[in-house]
C-alpha positions in Angstrom: 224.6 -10.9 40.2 225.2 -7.4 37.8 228.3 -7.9 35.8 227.5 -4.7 34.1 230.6 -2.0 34.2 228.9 1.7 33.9 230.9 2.8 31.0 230.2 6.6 32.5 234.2 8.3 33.5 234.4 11.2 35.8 237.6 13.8 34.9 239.0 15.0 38.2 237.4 18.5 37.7 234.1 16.7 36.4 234.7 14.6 39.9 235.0 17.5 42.2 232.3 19.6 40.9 229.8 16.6 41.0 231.0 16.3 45.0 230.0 20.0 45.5 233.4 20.9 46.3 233.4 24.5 44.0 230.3 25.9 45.9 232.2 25.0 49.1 229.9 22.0 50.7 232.1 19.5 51.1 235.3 19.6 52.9 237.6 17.0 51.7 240.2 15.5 53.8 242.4 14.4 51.0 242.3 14.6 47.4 245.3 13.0 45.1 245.6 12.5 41.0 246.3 9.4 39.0 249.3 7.2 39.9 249.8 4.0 38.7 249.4 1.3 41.1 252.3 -1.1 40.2 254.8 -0.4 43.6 254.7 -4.3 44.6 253.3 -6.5 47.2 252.4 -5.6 50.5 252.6 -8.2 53.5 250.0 -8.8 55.7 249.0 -11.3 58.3 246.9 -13.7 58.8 245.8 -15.6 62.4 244.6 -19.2 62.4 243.9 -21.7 64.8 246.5 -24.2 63.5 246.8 -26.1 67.2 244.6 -26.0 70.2 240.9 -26.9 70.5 240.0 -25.1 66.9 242.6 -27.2 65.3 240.4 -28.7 62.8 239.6 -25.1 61.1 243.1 -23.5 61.1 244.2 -25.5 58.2 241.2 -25.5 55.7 241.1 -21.5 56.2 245.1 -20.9 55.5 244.1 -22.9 52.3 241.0 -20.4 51.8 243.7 -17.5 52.7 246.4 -18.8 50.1 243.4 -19.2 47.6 242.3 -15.5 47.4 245.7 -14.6 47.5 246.7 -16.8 44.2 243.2 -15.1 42.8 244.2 -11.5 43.7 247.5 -11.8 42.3 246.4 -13.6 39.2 243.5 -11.4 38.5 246.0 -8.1 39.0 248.7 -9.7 36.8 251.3 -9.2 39.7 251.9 -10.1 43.2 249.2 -7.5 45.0 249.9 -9.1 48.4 251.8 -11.7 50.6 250.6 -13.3 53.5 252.5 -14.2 56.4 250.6 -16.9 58.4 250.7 -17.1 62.3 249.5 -19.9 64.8 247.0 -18.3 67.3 246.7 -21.9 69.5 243.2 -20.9 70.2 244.9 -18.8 72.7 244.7 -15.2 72.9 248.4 -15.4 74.4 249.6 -16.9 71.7 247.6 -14.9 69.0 249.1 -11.5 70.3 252.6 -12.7 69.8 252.0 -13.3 66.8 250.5 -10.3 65.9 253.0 -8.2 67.6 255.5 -10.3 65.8 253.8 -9.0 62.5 253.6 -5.8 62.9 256.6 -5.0 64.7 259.1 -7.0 62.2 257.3 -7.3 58.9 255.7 -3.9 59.4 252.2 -5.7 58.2 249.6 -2.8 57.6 246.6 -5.4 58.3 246.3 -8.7 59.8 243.1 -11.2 58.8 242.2 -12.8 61.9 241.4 -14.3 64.4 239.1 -17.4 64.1 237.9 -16.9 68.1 236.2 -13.6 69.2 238.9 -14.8 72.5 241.1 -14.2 70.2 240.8 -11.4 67.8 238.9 -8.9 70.7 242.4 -9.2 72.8 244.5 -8.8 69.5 241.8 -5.6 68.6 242.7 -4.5 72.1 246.1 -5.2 72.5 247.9 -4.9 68.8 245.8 -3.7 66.1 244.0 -0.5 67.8 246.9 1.0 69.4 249.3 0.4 66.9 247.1 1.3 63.9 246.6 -1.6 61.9 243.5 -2.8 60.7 242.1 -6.0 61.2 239.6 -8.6 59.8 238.1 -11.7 61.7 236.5 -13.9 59.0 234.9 -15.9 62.1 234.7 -14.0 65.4 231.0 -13.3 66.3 230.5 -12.2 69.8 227.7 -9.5 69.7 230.7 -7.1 72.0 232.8 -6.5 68.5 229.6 -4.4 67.1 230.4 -2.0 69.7 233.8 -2.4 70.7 235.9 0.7 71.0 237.9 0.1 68.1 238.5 3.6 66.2 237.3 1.5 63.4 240.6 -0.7 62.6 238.2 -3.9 63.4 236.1 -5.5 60.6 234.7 -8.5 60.2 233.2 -10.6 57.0 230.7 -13.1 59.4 227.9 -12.3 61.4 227.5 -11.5 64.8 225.5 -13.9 67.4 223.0 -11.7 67.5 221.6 -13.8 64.6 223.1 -16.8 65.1 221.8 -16.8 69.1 218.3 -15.6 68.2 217.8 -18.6 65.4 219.3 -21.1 67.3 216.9 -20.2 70.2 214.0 -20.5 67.8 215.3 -23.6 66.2 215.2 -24.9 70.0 211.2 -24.7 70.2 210.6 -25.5 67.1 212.6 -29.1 67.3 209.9 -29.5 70.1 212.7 -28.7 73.2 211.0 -27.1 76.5 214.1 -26.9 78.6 217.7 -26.2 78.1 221.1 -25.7 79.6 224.6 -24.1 77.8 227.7 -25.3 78.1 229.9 -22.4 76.7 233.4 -21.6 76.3 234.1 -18.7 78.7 235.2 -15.9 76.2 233.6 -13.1 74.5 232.1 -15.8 71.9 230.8 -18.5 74.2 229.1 -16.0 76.7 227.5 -13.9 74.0 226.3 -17.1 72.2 224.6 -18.7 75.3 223.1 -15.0 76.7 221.5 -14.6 73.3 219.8 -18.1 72.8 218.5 -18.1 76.4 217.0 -14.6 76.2 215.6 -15.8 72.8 214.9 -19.3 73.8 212.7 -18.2 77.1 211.0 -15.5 74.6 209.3 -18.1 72.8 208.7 -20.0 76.4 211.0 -22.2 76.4 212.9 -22.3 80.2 216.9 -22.3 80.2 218.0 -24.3 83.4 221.4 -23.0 83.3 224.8 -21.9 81.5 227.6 -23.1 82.4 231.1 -22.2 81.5 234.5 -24.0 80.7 237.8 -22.0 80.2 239.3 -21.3 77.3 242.2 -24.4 77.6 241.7 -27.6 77.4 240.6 -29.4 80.6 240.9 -33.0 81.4 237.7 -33.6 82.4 234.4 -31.5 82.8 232.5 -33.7 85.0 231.9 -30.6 87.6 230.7 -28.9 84.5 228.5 -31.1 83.2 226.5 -31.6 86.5 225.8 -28.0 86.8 224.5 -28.2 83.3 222.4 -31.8 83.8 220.5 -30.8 86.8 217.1 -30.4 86.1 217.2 -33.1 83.6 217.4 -30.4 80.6 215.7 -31.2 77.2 218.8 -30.1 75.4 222.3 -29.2 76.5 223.1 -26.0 73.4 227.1 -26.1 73.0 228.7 -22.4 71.9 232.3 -24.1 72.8 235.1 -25.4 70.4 235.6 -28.9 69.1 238.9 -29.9 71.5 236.3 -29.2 74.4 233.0 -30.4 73.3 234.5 -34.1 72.3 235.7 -34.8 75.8 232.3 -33.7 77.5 230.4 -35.4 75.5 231.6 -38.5 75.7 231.6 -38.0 79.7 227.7 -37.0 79.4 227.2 -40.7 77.3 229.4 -42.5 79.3 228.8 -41.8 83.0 225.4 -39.9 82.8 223.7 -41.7 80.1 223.3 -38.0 78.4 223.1 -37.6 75.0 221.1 -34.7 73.1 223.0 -31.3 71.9 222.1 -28.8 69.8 225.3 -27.6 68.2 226.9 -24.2 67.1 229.1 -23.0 64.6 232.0 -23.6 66.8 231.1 -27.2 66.6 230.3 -27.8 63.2 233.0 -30.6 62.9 234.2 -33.7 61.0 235.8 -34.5 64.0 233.4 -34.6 66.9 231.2 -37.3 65.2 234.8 -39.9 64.9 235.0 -38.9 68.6 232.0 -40.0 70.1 230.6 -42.0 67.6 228.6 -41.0 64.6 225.5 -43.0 66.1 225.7 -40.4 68.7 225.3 -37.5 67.0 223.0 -38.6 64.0 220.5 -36.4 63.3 221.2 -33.6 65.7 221.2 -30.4 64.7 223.2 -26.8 65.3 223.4 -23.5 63.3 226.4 -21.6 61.9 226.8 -18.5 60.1 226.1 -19.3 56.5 226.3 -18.2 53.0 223.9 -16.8 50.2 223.6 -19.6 47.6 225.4 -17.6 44.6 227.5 -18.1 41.6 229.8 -16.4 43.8 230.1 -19.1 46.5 230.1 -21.7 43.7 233.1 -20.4 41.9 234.8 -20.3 45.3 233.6 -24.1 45.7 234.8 -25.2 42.5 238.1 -23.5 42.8 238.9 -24.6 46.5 238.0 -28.2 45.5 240.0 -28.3 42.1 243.0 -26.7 44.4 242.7 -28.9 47.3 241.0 -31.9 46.6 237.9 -31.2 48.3 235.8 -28.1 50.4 234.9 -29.5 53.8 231.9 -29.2 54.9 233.4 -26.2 58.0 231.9 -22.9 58.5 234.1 -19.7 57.3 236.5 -20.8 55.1 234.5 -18.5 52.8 234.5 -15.7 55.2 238.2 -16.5 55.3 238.5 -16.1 51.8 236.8 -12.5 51.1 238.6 -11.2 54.2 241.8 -11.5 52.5 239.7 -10.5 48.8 239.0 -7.5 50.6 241.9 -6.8 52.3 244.0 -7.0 48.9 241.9 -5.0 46.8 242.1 -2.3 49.3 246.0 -2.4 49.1 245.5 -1.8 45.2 243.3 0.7 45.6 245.5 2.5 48.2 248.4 2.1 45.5 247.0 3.4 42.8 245.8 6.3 44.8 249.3 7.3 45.2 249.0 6.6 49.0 251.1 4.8 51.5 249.4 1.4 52.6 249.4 2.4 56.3 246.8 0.6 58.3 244.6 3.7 58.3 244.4 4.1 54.7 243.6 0.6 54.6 240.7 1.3 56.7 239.5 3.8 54.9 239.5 2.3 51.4 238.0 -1.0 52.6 233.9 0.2 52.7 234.6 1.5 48.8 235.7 -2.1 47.4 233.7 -3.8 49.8 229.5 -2.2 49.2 228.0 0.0 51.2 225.2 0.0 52.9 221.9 1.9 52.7 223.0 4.4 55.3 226.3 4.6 54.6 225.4 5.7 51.0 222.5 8.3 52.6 225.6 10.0 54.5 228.1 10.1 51.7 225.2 11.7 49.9 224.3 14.3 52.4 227.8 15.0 52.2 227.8 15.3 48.2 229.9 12.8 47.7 229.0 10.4 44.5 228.0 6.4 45.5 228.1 5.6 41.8 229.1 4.6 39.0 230.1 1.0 40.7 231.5 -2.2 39.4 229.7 -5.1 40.9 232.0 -8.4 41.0 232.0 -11.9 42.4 235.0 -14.6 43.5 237.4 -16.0 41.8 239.9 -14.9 39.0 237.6 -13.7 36.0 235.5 -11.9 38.1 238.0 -10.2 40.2 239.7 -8.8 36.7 237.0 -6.5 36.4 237.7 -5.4 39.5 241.2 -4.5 38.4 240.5 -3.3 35.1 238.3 -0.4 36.9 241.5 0.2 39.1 243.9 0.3 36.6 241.7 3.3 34.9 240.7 4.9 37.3 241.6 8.7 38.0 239.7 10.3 40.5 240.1 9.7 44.3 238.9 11.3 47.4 238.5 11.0 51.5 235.8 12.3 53.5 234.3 12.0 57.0 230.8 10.9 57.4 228.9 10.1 60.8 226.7 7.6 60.6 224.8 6.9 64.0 227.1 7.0 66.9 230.3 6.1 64.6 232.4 8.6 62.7 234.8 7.4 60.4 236.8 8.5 57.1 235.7 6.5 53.8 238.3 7.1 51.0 237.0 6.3 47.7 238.3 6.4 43.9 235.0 5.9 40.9 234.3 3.7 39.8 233.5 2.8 43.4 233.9 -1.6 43.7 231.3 -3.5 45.2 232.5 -7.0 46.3 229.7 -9.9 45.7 231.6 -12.6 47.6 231.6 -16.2 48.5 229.9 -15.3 51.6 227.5 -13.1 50.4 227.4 -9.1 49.8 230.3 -7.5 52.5 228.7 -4.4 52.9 230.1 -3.3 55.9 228.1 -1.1 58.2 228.8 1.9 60.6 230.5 -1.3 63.1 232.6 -2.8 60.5 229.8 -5.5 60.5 228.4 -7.9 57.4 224.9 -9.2 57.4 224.5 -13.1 55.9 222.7 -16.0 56.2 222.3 -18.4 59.2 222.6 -22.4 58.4 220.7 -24.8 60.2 222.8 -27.6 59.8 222.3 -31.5 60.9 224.2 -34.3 61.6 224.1 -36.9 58.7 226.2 -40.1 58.3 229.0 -38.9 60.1 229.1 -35.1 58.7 227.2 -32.0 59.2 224.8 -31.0 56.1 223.3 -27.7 55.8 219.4 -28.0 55.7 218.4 -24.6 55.4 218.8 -21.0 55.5 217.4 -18.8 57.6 217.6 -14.9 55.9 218.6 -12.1 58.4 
């Protein structure tokens, strides 16, 4: 990882005439001086899955949230941000209230959230897009974000399943499975889950026998379910559902149909499922799950959740969780110092420049003459995210411009030295979609607890 700060300063005149902007080739939307950035913290939310079938997640990740918050606020020497935390119930009912709640009352110019692509699509849709705010999922994955018509207020720091689904399918054939069935949750996450390791599954000739759904809620009993899914005798049932639903199925498959072999998901990468059913029953299995880069990023994040709170469980995005609310911050303090109101949309626009940007977002801010360095390249925690204030705090030169980048146009504000986030989860370069690239995990089942076994690069 670089730690090197480009010791190189742009004036504001030196600034603009590197841009192009006195031979007329660049219009800029905005341009503002130096301001100091102390005007005090900023609330935003934050949805978790406290209740409801992702229970076991919700509380781990509000500790990631309150970590990066404690590290933001440290590094900056004063309180950058706030977070008010809200209880989605793995409900996208629930979710929206909350959100409206936060944005309506506490005025919150971004919310971090939601855990469930059930979730944070509806919230996109219903709270965050209309009313201007942007948003963050550190965990929602359905492949229908990347193109969702979100006027580019929705980000997110995790993959989409359009990794995840194509090396689970692989990872399918390869543990010597022929045949398979899905039993998905019926949301934007489930469906896109099973679709994509079917279609990849069957590419590599392996047969799916069927995909069935289950609602979002918590049902009783899925013995209807689970025939759909059994008939045929499938090698492998694949499970892109949640942990409230999977532990009541499952023990239903092994207790009245003698059915026992899953290949699980991130959505059911649990501490819990295996004290359910029986850690017999699910040693050795295996599932996937968005994963991280192993960096001295992630390690500092490791060593700081575990000194905080006693231990880091072994649950997918808590470290997603952790730079979405990294990010978030340092946007506010960038938006501050730039003498700008932290709105929602200036949020949004700041957020590529302390976040990385990728190779073709830094071919169009060049075709538009518009500098993509010097940069400051930083990690997680505390000392490293000092540097990342120490290049706010001097920084003097700011400026917005349009770019088009495929079929998405969007504003990018930026102030030099531009930040470039290394974090816990890897490098959050967001693209054109507001989507990250990282590493899938292929995890397994061992003595009672699911251990990552390898990576698989993107």
């Amino acid at each position: 990882m670089s730690k090197e700060i480009f010791a190189k300063r742009f004036t504001r005149r030196e600034f603009l005439k590197k841009m192009g902007l006195a031979a007329g080739t660049v219009a800029l939307s905005s341009v503002v001086g130096f301001r100091s950035f102390g005007q005090g913290p900023v609330t935003i939310g934050a949805l978790h899955p406290m209740t409801g079938s992702l229970a076991e997640f919700g509380g781990p990740e509000v500790n990631a949230d309150r970590l990066a918050m404690e590290h933001l606020n440290e590094a900056a020497g004063r309180s950058v941000i706030i977070i008010d935390f809200g209880d989605t119930q793995t409900s996208d009912a629930a979710a929206i209230a909350e959100a409206n709640r936060m944005v309506d009352v506490l005025g919150v110019p971004a919310i971090i959230g939601g855990a469930s692509s059930g979730v944070t699509i509806p919230v996109a849709q219903s709270v965050c897009i209309p009313k201007k705010v942007l948003q963050i999922s550190y965990a929602s994955t359905s492949p229908q974000i990347t193109t969702l018509e979100d006027n580019d207020f929705l980000f997110r720091t995790c993959p989409s399943d359009a990794l995840q689904g194509v090396v689970a399918g692989k990872l399918a054939w390869e543990l010597g499975f022929r045949t398979a069935s899905t039993m998905y949750v019926n949301n934007p996450y489930g469906q896109g889950l099973s679709n994509v390791f079917c279609q990849t599954f069957e590419s590599v000739g392996g047969k799916c026998l069927a995909q069935v759904p289950h609602p979002m809620e918590v049902l009783p009993s899925y013995v209807a379910e689970l025939q759909q899914a059994l008939e045929g005798n499938p090698d492998v049932i694949f499970l892109p559902t949640y942990v409230g639903q999977a532990v009541i199925f499952m023990r239903e498959a092994i207790e009245q149909f003698g059915y026992n072999s899953w290949l699980f998901t991130d959505g059911t990468r649990s501490e819990e499922i295996p004290k359910a059913v029986g850690p017999e029953n699910v040693e050795g299995m295996y599932g996937t799950a968005a994963g991280a880069a192993e960096t001295p990023s992630l390690e500092i994040f490791r060593q700081a959740y575990t000194e905080k709170y006693g231990r880091t469980p072994p649950l997918p995005y808590l470290d997603t969780s952790y730079d979405a609310v990294i990010l978030a911050g340092l946007a506010v303090a960038v938006a501050q110092k730039a003498g700008k109101e932290v709105t929602g949309e200036a949020l949004r626009s700041f957020l590529r420049s302390v976040s990385g940007f990728t190779d073709k977002i830094k071919q169009a801010l060049a075709d538009a003459g518009h500098p993509v360095e010097p940069v400051v390249t930083f990690g997680a925690g505390v000392d490293e995210l000092k540097k990342a204030f120490d290049a706010i705090s001097q920084a003097d030169s700011f400026a917005c411009v349009k770019v088009k980048v495929g079929d998405r146009e969007f504003e990018i504000c930026q102030m030099l030295p531009l930040l470039n986030y290394e974090g816990a989860a890897g490098a959050q370069d967001f693209d054109e979609y507001g989507d990250v690239v990282t590493p899938i995990d292929i995890w397994q089942y061992q003595n009672g607890a699911p251990v990552t076994i390898r990576k698989e690069s993107p």
